[in-house]
C-alpha positions as CSV (number, residue, x, y, z in Angstrom):
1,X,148.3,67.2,141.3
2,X,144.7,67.2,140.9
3,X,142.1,69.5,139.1
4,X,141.7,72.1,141.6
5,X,145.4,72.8,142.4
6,X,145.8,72.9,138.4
7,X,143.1,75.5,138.7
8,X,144.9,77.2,141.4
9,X,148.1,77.5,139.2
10,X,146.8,78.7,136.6
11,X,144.9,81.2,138.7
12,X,148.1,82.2,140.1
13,X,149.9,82.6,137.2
14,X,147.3,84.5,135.3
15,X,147.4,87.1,138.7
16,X,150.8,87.3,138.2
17,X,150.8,88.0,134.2
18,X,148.1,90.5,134.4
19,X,149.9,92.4,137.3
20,X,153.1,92.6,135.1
21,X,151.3,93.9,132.3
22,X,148.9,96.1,134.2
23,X,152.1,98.0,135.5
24,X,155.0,98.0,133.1
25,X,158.7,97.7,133.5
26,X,159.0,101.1,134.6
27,X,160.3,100.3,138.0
28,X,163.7,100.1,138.6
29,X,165.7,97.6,140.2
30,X,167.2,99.3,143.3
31,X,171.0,99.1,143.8
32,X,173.3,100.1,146.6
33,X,177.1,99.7,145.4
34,X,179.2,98.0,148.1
35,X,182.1,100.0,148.5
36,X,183.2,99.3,152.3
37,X,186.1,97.0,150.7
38,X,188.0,100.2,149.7
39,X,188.2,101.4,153.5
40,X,191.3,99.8,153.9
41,X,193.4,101.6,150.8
42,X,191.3,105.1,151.8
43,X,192.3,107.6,154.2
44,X,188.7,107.6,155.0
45,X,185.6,106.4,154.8
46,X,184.5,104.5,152.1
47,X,181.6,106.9,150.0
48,X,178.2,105.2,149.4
49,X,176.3,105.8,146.5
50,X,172.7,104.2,145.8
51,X,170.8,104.4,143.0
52,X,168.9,102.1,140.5
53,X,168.8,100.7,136.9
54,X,166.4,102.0,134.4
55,X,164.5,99.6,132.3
56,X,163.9,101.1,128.9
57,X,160.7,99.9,127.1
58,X,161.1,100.0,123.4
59,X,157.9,101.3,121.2
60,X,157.3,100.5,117.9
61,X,159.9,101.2,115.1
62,X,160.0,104.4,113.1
63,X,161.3,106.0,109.8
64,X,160.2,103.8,107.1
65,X,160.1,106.2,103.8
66,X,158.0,105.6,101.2
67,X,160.8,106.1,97.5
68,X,160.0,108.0,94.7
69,X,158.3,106.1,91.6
70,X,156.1,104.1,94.5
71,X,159.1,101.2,95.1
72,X,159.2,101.7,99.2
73,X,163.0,102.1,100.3
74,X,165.1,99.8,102.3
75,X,165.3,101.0,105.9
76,X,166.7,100.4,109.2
77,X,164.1,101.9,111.0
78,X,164.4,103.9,114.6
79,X,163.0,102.5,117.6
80,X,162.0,104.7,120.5
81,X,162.7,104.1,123.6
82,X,161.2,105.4,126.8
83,X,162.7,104.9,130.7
84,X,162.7,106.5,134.1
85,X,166.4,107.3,135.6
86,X,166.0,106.7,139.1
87,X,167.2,109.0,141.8
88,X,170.7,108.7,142.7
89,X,172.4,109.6,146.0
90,X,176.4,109.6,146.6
91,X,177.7,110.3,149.8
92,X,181.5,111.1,150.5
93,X,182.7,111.9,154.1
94,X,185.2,114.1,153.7
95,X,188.6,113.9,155.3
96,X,189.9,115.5,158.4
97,X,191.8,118.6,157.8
98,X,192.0,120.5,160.8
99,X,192.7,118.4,164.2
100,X,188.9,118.1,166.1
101,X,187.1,120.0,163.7
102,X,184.1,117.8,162.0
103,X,184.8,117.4,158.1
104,X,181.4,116.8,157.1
105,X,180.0,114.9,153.8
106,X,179.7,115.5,150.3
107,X,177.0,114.6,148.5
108,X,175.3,114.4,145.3
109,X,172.0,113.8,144.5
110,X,169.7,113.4,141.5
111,X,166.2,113.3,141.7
112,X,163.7,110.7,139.4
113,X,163.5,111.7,136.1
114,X,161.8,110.7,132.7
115,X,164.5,110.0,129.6
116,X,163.6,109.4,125.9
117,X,165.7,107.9,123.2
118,X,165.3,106.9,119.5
119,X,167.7,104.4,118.0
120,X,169.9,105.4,114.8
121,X,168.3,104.2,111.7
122,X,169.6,104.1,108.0
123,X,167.7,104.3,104.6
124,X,169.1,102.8,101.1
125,X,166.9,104.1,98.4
126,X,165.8,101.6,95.7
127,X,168.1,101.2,93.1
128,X,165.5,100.6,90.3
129,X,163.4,103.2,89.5
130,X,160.2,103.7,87.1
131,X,160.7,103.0,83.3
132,X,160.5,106.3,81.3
133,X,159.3,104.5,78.2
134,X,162.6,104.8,75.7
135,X,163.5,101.5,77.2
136,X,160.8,99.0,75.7
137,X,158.9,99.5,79.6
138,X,161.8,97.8,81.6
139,X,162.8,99.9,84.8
140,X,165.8,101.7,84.7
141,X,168.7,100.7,87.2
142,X,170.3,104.1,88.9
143,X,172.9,104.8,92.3
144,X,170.8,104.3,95.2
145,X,170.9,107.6,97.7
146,X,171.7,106.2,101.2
147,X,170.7,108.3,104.5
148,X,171.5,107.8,108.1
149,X,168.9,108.7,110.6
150,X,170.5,110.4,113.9
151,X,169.9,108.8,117.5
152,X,167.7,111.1,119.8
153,X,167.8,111.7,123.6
154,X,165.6,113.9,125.3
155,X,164.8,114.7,129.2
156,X,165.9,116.7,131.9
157,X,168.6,116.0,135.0
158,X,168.7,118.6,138.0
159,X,171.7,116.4,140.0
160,X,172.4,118.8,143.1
161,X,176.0,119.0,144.8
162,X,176.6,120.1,148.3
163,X,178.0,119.5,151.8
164,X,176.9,118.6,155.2
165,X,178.2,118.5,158.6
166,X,178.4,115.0,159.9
């Protein structure tokens, strides 16, 4: 390889980084779940459902605690975490109860929407704690107080149910 395709690499790559970074892992990956391989066990039609994975993006950790006599605390800190849920569609035809009538489908569907999460954390307080001057100035040793921080998850789903004729 010579100079100028080196140059062109590098060009290419840099495109590439900066158009991952300039939009985020917020898209999904689209998936459609193959389910014709049950048509043979059903008494129908197999249903078909498509929807995506969400890619969370972590931010940066919270919940340190600062402990009392200025020692900080130990801490497991919470991370927060941010993703999209994609939409979702499942369809179901529905079987054949009455002879030439048209069953229809069932389906479910759940729009894009934006989900937050934080991480369970855990604090340990310091065990040593700020001389009180009866004990020639060395710190005095006590039971450290131990907290669990609870997990989080906010957002809204609006999934719809209904039926249509085929």
């Amino acid at each position: 390889m010579n100079l100028r395709s080196h140059a062109g690499l590098g060009l290419l790559a840099a495109a590439f980084a900066s158009a991952a970074l300039a939009s985020p892992a917020t898209a999904d990956a689209p998936v459609i779940v193959p389910l014709q391989g049950l048509e043979p066990v059903l008494p129908m039609d197999a249903p078909s459902v498509a929807t995506g994975v969400p890619t969370p993006i972590p931010g940066a950790p919270t919940g340190f605690h600062q402990g009392s006599g200025g020692l900080p605390d130990l801490t497991l800190p919470r991370v927060p975490l941010s993703s999209t849920l994609s939409e979702t569609d499942v369809a179901a035809p529905l079987p054949e109860v009455l002879r030439d009538s048209e069953p229809g489908t069932a389906g479910l569907n759940s729009p894009r929407s934006e989900m937050k999460a934080v991480t369970p954390g855990a604090v340990v307080g310091n065990p040593v704690h700020a001389p009180k001057g009866d004990g020639l100035g060395l710190p005095d040793l006590g039971i450290p107080q131990v907290g669990v921080l609870t997990p989080a998850l906010n957002g809204a789903l609006d999934p719809q149910l209904g039926l249509a004729p085929s």
